[in-house]
C-alpha positions in Angstrom: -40.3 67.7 27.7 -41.3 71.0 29.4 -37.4 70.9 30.3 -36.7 71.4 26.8 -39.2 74.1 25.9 -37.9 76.5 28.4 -34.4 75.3 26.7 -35.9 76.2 23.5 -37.5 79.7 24.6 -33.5 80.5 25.8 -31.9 79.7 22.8 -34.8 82.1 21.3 -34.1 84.7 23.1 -30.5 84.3 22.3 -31.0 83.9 18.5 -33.2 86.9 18.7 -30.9 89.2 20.6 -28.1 88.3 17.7 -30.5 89.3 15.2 -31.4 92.7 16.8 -27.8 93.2 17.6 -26.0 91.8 14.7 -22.6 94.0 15.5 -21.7 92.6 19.1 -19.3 90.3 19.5 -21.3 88.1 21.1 -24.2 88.1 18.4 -21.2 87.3 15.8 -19.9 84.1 17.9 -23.6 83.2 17.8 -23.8 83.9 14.1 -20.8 81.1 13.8 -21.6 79.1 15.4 -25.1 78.6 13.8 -23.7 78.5 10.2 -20.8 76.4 11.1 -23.2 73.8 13.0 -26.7 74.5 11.3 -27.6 71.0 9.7 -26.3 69.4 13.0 -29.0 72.0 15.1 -32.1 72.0 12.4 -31.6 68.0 12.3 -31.6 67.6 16.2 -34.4 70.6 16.6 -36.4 68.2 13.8 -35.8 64.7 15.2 -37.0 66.3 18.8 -39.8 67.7 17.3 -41.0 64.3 15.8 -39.8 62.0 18.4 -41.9 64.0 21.2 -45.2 64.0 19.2 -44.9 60.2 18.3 -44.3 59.8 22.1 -47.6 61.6 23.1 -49.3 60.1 20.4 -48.2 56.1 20.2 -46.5 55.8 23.9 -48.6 58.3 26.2 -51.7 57.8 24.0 -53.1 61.4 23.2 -54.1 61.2 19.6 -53.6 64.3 17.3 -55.9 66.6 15.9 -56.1 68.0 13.0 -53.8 70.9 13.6 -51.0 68.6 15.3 -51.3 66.8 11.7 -50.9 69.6 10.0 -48.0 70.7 12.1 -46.4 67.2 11.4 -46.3 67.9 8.0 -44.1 70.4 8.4 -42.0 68.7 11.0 -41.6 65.3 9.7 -40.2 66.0 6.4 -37.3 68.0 7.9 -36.1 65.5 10.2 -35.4 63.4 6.6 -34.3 66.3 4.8 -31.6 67.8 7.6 -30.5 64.3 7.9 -30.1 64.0 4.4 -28.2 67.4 4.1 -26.4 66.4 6.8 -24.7 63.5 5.4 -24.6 65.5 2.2 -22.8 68.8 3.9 -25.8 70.6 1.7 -26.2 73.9 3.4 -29.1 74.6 0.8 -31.5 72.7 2.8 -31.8 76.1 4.6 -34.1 77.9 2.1 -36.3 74.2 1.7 -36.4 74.0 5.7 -37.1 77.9 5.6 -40.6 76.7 3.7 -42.0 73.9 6.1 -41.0 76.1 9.2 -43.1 79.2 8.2 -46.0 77.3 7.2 -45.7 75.7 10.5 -45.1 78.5 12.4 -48.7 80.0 10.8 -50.6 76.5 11.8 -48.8 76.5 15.4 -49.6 79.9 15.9 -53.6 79.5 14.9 -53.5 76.6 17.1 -52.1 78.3 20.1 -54.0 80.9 19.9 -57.8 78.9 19.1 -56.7 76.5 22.0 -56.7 79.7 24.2 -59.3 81.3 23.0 -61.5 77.8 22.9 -62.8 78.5 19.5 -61.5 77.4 16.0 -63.2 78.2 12.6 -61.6 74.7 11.4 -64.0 71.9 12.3 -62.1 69.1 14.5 -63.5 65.6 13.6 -66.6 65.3 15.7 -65.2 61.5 17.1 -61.8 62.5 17.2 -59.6 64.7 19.0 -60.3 68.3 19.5 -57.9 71.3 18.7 -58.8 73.0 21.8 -58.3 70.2 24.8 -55.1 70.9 26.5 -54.0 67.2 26.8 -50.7 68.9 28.2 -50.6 71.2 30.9 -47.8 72.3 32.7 -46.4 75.7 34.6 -49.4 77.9 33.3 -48.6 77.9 29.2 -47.1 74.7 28.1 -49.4 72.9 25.7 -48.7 70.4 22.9 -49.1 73.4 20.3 -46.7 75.5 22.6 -44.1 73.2 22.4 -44.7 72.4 18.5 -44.8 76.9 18.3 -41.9 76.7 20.5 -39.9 74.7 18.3 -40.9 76.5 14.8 -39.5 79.5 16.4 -36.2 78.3 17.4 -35.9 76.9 14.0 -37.2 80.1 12.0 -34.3 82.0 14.1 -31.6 79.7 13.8 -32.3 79.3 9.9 -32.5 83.1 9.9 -29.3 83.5 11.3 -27.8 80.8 9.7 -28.8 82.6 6.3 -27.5 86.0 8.0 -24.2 84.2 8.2 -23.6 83.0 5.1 -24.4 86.1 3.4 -22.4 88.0 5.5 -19.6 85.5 4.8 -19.2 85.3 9.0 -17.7 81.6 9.3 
């Protein structure tokens, strides 16, 4: 699953760059190709996002704390909801999706940030998991709540841009 967060931090970057440079040609083929194919990449962003933390949590066996809950929230409901839009051709899912991935983007980015600081003002359930073990470890940074972070970002970009593209009639 690491694999897939350094896919994720690419595809960042990319969306990013087409924000900040909105007039290249390459920013506008990215811009496309987001609006044309947004419901396909917000459901399949989504469905990773909730098929990885029911793996760590039911398969691999770490349970999740109050954060990852809260961050599940947000998740889980978009998986449905692209899926439904999906099947619908509803582009308006975008300003619905746009919701659940900033409010998960704040609780990501308090969890990242009190797991490496090893202090949170939210009390964790004092016989159940804490918000500051790193169950997940791997090449220095990659965490659960990176990879949840991770995910919100892609998906804040790529409903930015997707949003950018429609309003600037690119398809």
């Amino acid at each position: 699953m690491s694999m897939a967060v350094f896919a994720s931090i690419a595809a960042s970057l990319v969306l990013l760059y087409s924000l900040i440079v909105p007039e290249s040609s390459f920013s506008k083929s990215v811009q496309a190709f987001v609006g044309k194919y947004i419901l396909w990449i917000g459901f399949l962003v989504a469905l990773a996002a909730v098929a990885s933390s029911l793996i760590y949590s039911n398969v691999i066996g770490f349970p999740p704390c109050l954060l990852c809950w809260y961050t599940r929230i947000a998740f889980y409901p978009q998986a449905i909801l692209f899926g439904i839009a999906l099947w619908k051709k509803d582009f308006k899912i975008i300003d619905y999706s746009l919701g659940l991935t900033i409010f998960g983007l704040i609780i990501s980015t308090y969890h990242v940030i009190s797991e490496n600081i090893g202090y949170s003002v939210l009390p964790c359930e004092a016989s159940g998991p804490s918000c500051l073990i790193k169950y997940v470890y791997e090449y220095g940074f990659i965490t659960i709540p990176v990879m949840g972070l991770v995910s919100f970002i892609t998906l804040l970009l790529t409903l930015l841009i997707a949003k950018k593209s429609f309003k600037n009639n690119v398809l």
